[in-house]
N, C-alpha and C positions, 0 to 999 in steps of 0.2 A: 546600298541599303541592305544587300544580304546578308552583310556580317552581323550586321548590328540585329536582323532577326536571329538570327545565329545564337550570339552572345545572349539576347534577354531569353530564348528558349534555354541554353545550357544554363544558365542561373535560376531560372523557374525549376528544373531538374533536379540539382544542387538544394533549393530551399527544401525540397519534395521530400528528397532523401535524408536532409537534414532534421526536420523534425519527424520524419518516420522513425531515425534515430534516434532521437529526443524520444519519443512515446515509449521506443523501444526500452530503451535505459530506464523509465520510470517503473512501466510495468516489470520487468525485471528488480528493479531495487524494492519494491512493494512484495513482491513472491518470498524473493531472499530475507527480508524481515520477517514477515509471515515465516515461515521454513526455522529461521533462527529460534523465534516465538516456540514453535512445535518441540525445539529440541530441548529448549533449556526449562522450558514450562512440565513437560512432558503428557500434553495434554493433544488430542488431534483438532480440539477446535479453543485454541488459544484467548478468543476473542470473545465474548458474548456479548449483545446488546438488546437490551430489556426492554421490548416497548412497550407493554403496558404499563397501568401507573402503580403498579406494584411497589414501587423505587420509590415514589414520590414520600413516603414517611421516613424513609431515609434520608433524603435530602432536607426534610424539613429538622433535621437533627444537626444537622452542618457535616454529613458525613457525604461528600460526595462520589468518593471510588471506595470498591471495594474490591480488593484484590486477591485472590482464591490459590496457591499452587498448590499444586496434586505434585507432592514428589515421592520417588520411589522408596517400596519402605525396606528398609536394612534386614539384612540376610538375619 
């Protein structure tokens, strides 16, 4: 029977580090979007979200995103 606690402890190990992995990889792929956002946008906070209902006569027009870029202005 020692093996086999053996075996299901190194696989419990394996799952562990597998989705530490997994988490790893996301929060990473989340930063590098973000990061990409910052450079092409040229903005430091790429993203905004509006919570109050200020938006809401907007939307009641059928306009649902509005979209802002700040880009650099020519020499």
């Amino acid at each position: 029977m020692g093996w086999i606690e053996e075996n299901m402890k190194s696989t419990h190990i394996r799952q562990i580090l597998s989705q530490a992995i997994s988490l790893g990889m996301v929060i990473s792929s989340a930063l590098i979007i973000w990061e990409g956002l910052i450079c092409i946008i040229g903005s430091e906070s790429p993203v905004v979200v509006v919570l109050s209902g200020s938006m809401k006569p907007g939307f009641k027009r059928k306009g649902s995103h509005n979209v802002h870029l700040c880009l650099p202005e020519s020499m």
